[in-house]
LOROLO-947672 format. One record per atom (N, C-alpha, C): x, y, z. Coordinates in steps of 0.02 Angstrom, whole numbers, padded with zeros to 5 digits, always signed. Each point is the difference from the previous one (the first is absolute). Last residue first. Layout:
XYZ
...
This chain:
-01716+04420-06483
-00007-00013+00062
+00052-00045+00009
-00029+00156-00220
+00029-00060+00037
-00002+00007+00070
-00088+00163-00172
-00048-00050+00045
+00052-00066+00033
+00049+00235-00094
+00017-00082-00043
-00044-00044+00004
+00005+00168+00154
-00023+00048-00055
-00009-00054-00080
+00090-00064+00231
-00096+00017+00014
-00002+00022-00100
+00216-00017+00048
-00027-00091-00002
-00071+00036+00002
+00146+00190+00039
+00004-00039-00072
-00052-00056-00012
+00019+00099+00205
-00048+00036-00049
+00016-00014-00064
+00132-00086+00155
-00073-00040+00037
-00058+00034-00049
+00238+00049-00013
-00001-00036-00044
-00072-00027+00017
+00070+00192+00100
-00032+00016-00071
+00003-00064-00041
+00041-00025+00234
-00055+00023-00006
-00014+00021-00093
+00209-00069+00080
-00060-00050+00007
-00081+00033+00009
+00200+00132-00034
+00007-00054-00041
-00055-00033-00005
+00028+00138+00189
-00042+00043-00070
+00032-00061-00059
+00102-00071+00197
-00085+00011-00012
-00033+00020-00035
+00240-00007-00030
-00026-00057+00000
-00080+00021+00010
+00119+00181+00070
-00001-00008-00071
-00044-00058-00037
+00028+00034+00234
-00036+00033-00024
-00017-00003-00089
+00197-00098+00119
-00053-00039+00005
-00066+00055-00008
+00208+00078-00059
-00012-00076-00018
-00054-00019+00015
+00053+00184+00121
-00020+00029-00067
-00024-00054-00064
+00069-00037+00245
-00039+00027-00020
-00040+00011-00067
+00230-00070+00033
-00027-00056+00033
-00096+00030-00021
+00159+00168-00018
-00010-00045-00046
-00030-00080+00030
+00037+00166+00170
-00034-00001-00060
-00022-00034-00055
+00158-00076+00193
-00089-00005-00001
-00038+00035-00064
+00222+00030+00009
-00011-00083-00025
-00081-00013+00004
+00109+00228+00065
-00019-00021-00100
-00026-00068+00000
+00048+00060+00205
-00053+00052-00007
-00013-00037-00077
+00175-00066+00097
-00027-00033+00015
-00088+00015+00001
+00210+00113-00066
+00013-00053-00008
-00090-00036-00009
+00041+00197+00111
-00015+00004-00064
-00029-00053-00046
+00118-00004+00239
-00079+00030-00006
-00016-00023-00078
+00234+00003+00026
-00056-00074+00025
-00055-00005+00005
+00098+00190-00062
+00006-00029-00064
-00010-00067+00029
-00007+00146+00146
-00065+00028-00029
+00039-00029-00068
+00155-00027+00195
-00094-00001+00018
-00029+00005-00054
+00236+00065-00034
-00025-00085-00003
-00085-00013+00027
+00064+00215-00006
+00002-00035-00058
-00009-00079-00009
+00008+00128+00206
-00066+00042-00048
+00011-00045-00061
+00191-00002+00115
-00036-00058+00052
-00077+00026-00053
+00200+00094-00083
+00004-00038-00001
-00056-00054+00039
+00015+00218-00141
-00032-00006+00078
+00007-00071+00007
+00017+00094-00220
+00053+00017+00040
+00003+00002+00066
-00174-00056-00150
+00063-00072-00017
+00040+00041+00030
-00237+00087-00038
+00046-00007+00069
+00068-00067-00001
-00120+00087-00207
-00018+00056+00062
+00023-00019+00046
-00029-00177-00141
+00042+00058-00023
+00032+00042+00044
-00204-00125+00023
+00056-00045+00049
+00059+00035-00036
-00189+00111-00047
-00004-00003+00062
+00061-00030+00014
-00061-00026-00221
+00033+00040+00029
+00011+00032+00057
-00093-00182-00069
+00071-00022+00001
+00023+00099-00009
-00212-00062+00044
+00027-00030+00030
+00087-00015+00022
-00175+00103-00175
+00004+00048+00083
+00043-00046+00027
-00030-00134-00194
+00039+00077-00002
-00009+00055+00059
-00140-00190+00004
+00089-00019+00001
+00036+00049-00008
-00233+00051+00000
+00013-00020+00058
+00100-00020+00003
-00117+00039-00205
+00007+00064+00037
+00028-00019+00074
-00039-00194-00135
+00039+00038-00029
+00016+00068+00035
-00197-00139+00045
+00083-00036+00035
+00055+00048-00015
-00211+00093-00079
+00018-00002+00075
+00057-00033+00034
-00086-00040-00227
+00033+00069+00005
+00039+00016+00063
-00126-00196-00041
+00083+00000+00001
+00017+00053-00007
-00202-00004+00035
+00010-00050+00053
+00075+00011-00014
-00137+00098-00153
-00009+00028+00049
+00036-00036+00069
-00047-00096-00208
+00055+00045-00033
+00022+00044+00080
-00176-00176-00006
+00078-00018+00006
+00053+00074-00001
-00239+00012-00036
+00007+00012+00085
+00095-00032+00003
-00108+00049-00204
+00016+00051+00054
+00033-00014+00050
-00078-00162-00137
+00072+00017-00032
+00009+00051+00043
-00198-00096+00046
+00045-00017+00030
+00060+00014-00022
-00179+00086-00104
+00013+00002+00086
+00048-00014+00027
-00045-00073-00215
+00043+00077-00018
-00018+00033+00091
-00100-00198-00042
+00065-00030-00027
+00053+00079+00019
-00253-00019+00049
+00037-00036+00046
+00083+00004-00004
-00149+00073-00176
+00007+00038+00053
+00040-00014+00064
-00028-00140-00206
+00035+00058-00005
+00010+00062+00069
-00153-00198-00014
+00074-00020+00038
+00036+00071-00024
-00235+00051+00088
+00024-00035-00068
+00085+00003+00041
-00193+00025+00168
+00031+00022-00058
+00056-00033-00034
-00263-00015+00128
+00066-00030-00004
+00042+00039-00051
């Protein structure tokens, strides 16, 4: 079994790694929808696309986040012993 420290500084990865991705992902995103704001029918498409691309993300990224929550708090209580 490994120690909560290990568990703890895991999961700080795996967050740091999850919103990096929202972050890189939004920024390709909005410059893509940049890139074509002079193509009037291309533009409105792909900032409703976008739109709706980011909501699921983050939607994503929230609830991933939350899990690694609950999992390093499940290695807190074992480590505490609070069952």
């Amino acid at each position: 079994m490994s120690s909560y420290s290990d568990v703890q500084k895991a999961v700080r990865a795996e967050k740091f790694q999850i919103w990096f991705a929202w972050v890189s992902g939004g920024i390709i995103m909005a410059i893509i929808t940049n890139t074509t704001r002079d193509i009037a029918v291309v533009s409105a498409i792909t900032e409703v696309l976008f739109f709706g691309l980011g909501v699921l993300a983050t939607i994503a990224a929230v609830r991933m986040t939350n899990a690694l929550n609950r999992k390093v708090e499940a290695a807190r209580r074992e480590v505490l012993g609070d069952v």
